[in-house]
C-alpha positions as CSV (number, residue, x, y, z in Angstrom):
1,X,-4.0,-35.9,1.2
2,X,-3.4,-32.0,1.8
3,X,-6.7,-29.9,2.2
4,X,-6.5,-26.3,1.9
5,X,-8.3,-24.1,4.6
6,X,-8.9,-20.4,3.9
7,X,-10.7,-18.3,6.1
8,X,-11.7,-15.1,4.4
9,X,-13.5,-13.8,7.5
10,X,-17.0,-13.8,8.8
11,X,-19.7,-16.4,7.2
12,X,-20.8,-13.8,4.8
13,X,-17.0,-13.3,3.3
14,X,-16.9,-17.4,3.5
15,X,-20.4,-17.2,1.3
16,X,-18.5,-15.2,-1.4
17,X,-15.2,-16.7,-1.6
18,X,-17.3,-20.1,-1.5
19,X,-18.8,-18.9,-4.7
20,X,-16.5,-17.5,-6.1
21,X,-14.3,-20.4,-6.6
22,X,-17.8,-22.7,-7.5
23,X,-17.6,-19.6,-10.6
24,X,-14.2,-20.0,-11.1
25,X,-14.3,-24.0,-11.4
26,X,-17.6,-23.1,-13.6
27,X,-15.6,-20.9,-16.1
28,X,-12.7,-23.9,-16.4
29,X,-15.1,-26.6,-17.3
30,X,-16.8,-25.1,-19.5
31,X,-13.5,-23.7,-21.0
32,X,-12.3,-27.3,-21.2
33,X,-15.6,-29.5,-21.6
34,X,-18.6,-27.2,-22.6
35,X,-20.5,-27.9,-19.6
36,X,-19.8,-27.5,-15.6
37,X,-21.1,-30.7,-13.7
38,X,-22.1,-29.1,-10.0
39,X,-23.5,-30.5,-6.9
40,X,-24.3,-28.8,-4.4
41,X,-25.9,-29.7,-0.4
42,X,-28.3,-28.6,1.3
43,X,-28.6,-27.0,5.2
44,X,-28.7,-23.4,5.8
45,X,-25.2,-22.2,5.4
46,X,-24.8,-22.5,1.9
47,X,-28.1,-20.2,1.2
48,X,-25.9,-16.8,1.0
49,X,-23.6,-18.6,-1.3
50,X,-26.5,-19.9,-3.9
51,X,-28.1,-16.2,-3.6
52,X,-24.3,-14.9,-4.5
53,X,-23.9,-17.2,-7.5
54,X,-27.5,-16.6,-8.6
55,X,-26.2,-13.4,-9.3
56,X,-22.7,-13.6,-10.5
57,X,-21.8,-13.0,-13.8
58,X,-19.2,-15.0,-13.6
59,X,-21.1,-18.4,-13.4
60,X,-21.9,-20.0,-16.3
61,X,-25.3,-20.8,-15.5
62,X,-26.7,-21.5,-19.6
63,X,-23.7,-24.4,-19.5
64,X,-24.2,-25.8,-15.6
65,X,-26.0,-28.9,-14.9
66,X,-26.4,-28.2,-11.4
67,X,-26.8,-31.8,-9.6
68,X,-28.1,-32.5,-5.8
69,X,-25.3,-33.9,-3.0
70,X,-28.2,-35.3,-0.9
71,X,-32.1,-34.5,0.1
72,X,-34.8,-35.7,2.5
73,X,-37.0,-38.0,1.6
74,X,-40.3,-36.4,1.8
75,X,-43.0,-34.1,-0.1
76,X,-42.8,-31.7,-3.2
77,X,-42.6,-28.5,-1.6
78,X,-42.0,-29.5,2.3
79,X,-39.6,-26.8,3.5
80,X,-37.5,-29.2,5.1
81,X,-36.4,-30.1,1.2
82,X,-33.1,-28.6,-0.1
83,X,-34.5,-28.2,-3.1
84,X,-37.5,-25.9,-1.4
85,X,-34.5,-24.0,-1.0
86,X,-32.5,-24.3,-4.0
87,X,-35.9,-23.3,-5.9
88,X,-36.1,-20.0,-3.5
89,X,-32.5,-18.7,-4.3
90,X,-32.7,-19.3,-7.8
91,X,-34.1,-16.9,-10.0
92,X,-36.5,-18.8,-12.5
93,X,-33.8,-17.8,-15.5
94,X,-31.2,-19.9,-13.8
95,X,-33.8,-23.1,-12.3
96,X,-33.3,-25.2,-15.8
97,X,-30.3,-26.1,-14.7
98,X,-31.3,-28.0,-11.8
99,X,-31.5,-31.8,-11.8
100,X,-33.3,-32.6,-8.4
101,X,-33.2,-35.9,-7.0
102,X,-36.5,-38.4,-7.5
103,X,-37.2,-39.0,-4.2
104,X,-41.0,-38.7,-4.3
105,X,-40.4,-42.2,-5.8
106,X,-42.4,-45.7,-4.4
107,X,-39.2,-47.1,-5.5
108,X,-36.1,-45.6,-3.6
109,X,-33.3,-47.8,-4.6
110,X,-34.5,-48.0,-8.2
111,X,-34.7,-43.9,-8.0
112,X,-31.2,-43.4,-6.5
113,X,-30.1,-45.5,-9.5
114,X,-31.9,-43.5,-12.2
115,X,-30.4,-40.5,-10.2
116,X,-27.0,-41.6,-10.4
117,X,-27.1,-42.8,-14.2
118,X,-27.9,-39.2,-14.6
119,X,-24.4,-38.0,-13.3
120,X,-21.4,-37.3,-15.0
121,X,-19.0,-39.5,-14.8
122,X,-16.7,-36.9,-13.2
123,X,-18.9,-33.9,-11.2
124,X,-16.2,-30.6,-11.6
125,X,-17.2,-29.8,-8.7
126,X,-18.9,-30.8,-5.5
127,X,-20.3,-28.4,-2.8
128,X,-20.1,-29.8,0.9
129,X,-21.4,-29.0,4.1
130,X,-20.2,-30.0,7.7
131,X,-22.2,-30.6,10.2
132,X,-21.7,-30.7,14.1
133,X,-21.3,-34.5,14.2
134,X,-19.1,-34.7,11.9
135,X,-21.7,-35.4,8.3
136,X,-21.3,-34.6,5.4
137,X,-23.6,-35.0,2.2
138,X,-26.3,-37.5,3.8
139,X,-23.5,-40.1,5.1
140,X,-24.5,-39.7,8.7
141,X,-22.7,-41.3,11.5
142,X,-23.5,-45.0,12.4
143,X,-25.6,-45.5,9.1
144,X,-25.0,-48.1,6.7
145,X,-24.4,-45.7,3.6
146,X,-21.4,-45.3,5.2
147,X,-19.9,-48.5,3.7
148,X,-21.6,-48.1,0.5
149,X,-18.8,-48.9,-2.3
150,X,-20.7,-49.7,-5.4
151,X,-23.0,-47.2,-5.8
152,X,-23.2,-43.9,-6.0
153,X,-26.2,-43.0,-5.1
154,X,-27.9,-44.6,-2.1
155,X,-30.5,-44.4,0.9
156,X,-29.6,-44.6,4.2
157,X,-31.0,-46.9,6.3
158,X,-32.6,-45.1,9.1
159,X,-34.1,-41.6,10.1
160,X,-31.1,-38.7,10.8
161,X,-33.2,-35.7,11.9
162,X,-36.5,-37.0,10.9
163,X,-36.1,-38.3,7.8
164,X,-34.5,-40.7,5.8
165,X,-32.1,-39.5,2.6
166,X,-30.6,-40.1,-0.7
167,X,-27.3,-39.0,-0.8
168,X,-24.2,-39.3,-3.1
169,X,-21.9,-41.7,-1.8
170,X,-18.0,-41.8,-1.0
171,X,-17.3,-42.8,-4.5
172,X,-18.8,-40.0,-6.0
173,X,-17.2,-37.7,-3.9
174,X,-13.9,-38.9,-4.4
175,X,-14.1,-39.2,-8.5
176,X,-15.2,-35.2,-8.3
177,X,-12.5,-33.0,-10.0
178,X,-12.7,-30.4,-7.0
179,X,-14.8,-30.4,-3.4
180,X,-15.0,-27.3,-2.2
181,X,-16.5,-27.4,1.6
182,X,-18.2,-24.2,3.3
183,X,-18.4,-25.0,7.0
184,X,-19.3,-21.6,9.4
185,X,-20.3,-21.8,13.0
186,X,-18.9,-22.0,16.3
187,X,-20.4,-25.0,16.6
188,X,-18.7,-26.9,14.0
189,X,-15.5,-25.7,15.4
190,X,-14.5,-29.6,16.8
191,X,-15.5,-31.2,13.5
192,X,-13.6,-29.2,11.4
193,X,-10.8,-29.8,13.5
194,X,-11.4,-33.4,12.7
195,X,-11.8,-33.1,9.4
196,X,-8.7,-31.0,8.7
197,X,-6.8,-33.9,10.7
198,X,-8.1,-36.6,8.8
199,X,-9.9,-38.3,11.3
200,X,-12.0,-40.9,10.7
201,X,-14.1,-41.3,13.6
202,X,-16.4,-38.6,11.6
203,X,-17.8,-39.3,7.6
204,X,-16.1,-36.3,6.7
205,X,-12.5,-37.6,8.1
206,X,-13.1,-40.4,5.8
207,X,-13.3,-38.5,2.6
208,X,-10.3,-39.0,0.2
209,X,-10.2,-36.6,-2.6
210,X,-6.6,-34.7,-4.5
211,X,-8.3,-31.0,-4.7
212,X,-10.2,-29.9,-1.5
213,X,-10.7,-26.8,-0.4
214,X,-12.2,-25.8,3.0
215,X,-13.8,-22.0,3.3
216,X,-14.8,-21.6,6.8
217,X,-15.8,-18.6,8.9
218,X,-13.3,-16.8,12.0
219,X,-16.3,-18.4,14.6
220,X,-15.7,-21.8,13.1
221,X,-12.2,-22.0,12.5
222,X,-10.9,-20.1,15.8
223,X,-8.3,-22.4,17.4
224,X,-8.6,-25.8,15.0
């Protein structure tokens, strides 16, 4: 499996060229199927690039169904919620497109399955973060979710940074028709490395998938 780096220089250039080719694989699917399947994480570092796409006339925003990759489960509103976020970037023309994840439910598992009967069978594309230990999505290291097979959507099992998640799963990921990564940060430098190599000592080394792209900034991709 081949991934593609490109490193269009600092994490604002990665922000663009990040959305630029989420418009791109926008335009293409909707060219081909009438309707753009996207998923996108959450974090900080993809913020710029919603904002960017938000406004981009190039994004096909009246055909996207614009799916979450993973979210904390806690309140409606709580600003450690991706979709607190995802709300904020969007303007209110563009928010019927999102499909948020139900986890305000009393009934997590049977949630994560309503959420992922909700999913295309193929997402075009899928929007990934990296973070300093290696994550991706919510498949955190050391938690079971890690060796989910037959679902796609699942909890994990513990707390990873206060809180525990729903997440899409490995099979998800690796049915989507494109993952695009945006990873910036000197700190991510080491995972990157890893995940450029493959290696599966980190959730994100374990990711199999024919089209991935990785846009990362000059802090986070000096030396790997």
């Amino acid at each position: 499996m081949a991934i593609e780096l490109e490193v269009p220089g600092d994490d604002r250039a990665a922000a663009r060229r990040a959305a630029e080719l989420i418009a791109e694989a926008g335009e293409a699917a909707v060219a081909e199927r009438g309707i753009f399947g996207f998923a996108m994480s959450g974090g900080r570092s993809p913020w710029a690039m919603l904002a960017l796409l938000d406004e981009s006339p190039q994004m096909p925003w009246a055909e996207t169904e614009l799916f979450q990759v993973d979210e904390r489960i806690a309140a409606p509103g709580d600003q450690e919620r991706n979709l607190t976020h995802i709300i904020l970037a969007l303007s209110m023309s563009h928010q019927p497109a999102l499909r948020p994840m139900p986890v305000t439910s009393r009934d997590l598992a049977a949630a994560a399955h309503e959420y992922e009967t909700s999913l295309p069978e193929r997402l075009d594309l899928i929007h990934l973060g990296l973070g300093p230990d290696g994550h991706t999505a919510s498949l955190v290291p050391g938690d079971p979710v890690l060796e989910v097979g037959d679902r796609g959507v699942a909890i994990t099992d513990g707390s990873y940074q206060g809180h525990r998640r729903m997440t899409i799963t490995y099979p998800t990921i690796e049915a989507g028709r494109r993952v695009v990564f945006l990873v910036t940060g000197e700190e991510k430098r080491e995972a990157l490395r890893k995940l450029l190599a493959g290696d599966e000592s980190i959730p994100a080394g374990r990711l199999r998938n024919d089209s991935i792209v990785v846009v990362a900034d000059e802090a986070a991709s000096t030396g790997v």
